[in-house]
N, CA and C atoms as an extended XYZ file, in Angstrom:
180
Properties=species:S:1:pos:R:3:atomname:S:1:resname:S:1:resid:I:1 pbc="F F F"
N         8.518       -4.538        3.879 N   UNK     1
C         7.447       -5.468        3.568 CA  UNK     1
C         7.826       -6.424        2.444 C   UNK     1
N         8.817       -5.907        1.500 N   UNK     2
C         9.333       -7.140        0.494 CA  UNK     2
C         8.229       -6.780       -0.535 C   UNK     2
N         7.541       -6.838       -0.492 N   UNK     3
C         6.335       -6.575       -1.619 CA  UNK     3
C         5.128       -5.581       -1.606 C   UNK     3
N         4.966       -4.810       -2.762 N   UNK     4
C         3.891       -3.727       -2.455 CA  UNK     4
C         2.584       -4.756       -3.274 C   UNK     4
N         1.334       -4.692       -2.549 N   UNK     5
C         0.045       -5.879       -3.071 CA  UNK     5
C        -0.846       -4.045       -2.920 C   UNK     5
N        -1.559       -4.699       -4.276 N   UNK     6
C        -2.308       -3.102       -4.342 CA  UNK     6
C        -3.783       -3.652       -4.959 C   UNK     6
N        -4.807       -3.313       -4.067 N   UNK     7
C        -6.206       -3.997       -4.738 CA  UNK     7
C        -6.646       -3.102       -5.489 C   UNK     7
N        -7.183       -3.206       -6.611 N   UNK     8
C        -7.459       -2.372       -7.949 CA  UNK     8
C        -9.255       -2.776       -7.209 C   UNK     8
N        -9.934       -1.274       -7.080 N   UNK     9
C       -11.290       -0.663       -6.884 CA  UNK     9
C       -11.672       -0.757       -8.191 C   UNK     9
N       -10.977       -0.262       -9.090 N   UNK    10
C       -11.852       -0.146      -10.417 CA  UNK    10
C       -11.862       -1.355      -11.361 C   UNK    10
N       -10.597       -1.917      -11.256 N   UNK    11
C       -10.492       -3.420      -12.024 CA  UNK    11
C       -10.710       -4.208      -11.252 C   UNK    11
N       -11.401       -4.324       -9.930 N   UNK    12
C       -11.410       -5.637       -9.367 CA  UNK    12
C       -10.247       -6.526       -9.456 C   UNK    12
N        -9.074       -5.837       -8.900 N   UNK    13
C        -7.583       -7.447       -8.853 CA  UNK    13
C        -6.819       -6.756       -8.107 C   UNK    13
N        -6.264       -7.631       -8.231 N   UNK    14
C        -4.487       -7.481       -6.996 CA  UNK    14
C        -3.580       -7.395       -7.753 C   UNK    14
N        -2.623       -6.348       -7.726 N   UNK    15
C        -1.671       -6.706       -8.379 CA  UNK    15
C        -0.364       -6.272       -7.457 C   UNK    15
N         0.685       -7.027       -7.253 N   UNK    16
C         2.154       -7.416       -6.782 CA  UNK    16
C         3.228       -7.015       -7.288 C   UNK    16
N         3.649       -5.965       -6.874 N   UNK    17
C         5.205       -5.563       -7.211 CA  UNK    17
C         6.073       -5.999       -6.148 C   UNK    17
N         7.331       -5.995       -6.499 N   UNK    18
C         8.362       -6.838       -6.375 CA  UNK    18
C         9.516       -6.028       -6.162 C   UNK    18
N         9.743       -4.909       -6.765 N   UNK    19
C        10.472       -3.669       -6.711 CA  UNK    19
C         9.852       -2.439       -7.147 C   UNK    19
N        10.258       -1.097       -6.780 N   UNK    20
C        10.069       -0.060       -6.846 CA  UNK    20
C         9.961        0.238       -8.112 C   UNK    20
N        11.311       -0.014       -8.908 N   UNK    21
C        11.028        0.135      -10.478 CA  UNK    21
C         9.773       -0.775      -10.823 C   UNK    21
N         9.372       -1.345      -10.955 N   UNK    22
C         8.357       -2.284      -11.615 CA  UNK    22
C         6.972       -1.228      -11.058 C   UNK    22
N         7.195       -0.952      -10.123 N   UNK    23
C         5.901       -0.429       -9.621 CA  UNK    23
C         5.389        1.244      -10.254 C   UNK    23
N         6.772        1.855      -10.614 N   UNK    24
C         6.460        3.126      -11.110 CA  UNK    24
C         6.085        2.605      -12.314 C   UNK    24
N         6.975        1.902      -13.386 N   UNK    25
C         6.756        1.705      -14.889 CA  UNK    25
C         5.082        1.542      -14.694 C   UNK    25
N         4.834        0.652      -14.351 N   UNK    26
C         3.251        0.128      -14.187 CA  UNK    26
C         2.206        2.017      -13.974 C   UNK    26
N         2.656        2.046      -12.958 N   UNK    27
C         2.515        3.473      -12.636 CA  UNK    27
C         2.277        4.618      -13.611 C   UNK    27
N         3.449        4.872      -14.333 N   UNK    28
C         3.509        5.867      -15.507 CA  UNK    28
C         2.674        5.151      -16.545 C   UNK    28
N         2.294        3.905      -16.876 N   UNK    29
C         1.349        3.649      -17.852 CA  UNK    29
C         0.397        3.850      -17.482 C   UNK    29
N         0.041        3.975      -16.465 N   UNK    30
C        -1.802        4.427      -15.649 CA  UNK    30
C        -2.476        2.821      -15.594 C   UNK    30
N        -1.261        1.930      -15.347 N   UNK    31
C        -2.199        0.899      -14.969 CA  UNK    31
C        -2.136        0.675      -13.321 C   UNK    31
N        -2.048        1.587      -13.193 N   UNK    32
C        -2.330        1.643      -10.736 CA  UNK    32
C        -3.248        3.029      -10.715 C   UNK    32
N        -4.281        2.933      -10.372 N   UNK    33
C        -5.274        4.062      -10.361 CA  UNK    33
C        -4.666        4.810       -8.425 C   UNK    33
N        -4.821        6.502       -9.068 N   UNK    34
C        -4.221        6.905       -7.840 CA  UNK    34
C        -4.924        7.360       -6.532 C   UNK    34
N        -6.278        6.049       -6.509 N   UNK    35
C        -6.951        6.239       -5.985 CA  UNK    35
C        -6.870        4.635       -4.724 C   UNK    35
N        -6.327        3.766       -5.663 N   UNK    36
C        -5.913        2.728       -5.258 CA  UNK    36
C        -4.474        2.750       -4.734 C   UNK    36
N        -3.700        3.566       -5.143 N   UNK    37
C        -2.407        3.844       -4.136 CA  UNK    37
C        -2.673        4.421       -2.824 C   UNK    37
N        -3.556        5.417       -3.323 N   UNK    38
C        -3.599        6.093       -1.748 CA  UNK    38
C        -4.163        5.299       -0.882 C   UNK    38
N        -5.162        4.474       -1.099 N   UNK    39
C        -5.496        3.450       -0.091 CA  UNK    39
C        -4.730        2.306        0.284 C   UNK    39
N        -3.629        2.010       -0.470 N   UNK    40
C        -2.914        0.792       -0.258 CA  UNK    40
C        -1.277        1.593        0.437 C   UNK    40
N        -1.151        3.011        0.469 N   UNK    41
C        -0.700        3.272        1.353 CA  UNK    41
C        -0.521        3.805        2.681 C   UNK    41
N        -2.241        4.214        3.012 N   UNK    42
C        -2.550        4.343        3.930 CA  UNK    42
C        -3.059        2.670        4.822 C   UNK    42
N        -3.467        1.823        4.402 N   UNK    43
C        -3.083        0.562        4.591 CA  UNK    43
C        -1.668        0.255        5.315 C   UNK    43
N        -0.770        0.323        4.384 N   UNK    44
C         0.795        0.121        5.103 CA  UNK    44
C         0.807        1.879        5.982 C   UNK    44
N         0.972        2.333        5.964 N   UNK    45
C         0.812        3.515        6.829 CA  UNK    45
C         0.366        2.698        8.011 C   UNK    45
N        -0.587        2.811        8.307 N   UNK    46
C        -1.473        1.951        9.327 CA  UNK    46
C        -0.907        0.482       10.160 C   UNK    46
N        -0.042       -0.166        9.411 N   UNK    47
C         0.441       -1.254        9.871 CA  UNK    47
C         1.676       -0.838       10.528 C   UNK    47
N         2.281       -0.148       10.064 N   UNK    48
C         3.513        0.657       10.248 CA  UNK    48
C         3.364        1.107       11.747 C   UNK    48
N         2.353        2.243       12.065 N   UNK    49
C         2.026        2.468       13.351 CA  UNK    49
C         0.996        1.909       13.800 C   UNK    49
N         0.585        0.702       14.286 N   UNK    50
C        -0.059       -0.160       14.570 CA  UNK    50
C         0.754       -0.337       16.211 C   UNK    50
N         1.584       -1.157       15.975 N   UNK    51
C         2.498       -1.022       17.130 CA  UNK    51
C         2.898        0.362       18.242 C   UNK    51
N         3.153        1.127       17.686 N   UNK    52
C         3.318        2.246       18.414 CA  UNK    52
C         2.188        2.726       19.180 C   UNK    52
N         0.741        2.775       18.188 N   UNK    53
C        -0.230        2.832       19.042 CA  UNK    53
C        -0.621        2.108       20.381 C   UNK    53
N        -0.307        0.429       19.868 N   UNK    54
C        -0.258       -0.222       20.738 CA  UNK    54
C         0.404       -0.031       21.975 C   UNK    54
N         1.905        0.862       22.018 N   UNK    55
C         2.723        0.865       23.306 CA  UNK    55
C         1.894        2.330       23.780 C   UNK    55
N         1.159        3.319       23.056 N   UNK    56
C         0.754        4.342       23.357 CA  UNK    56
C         0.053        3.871       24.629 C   UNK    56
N        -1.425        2.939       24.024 N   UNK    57
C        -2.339        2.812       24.967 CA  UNK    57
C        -2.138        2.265       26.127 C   UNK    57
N        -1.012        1.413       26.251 N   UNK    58
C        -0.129        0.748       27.407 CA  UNK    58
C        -0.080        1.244       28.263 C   UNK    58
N         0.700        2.713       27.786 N   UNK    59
C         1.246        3.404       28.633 CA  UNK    59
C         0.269        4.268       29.292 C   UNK    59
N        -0.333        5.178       28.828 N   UNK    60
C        -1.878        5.376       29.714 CA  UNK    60
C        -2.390        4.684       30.563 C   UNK    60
């Protein structure tokens, strides 16, 4: 995806990482609530198999 975009529930914002490191540091300061990860990776989760579902129902 090139970029992880993570909508903050409790702060109201978006915030954009760029790399993995940037995203933990942020992380270990407790500025990504881990309530807002889990939804922004079940999000990409979801996009991820989006497609597959798609060839699922095809095929049925």
């Amino acid at each position: 995806f090139g970029e992880l975009h993570i909508e903050g529930y409790q702060k109201q914002d978006t915030r954009t990482f760029k790399s993995y490191e940037e995203f933990e540091k942020e992380y270990c300061r407790g500025y990504v609530w881990p309530s807002d990860l889990k939804n922004t990776v079940a999000e990409y989760l979801e996009k991820i198999i989006a497609p597959i579902r798609k060839f699922g129902k095809k095929r049925l």
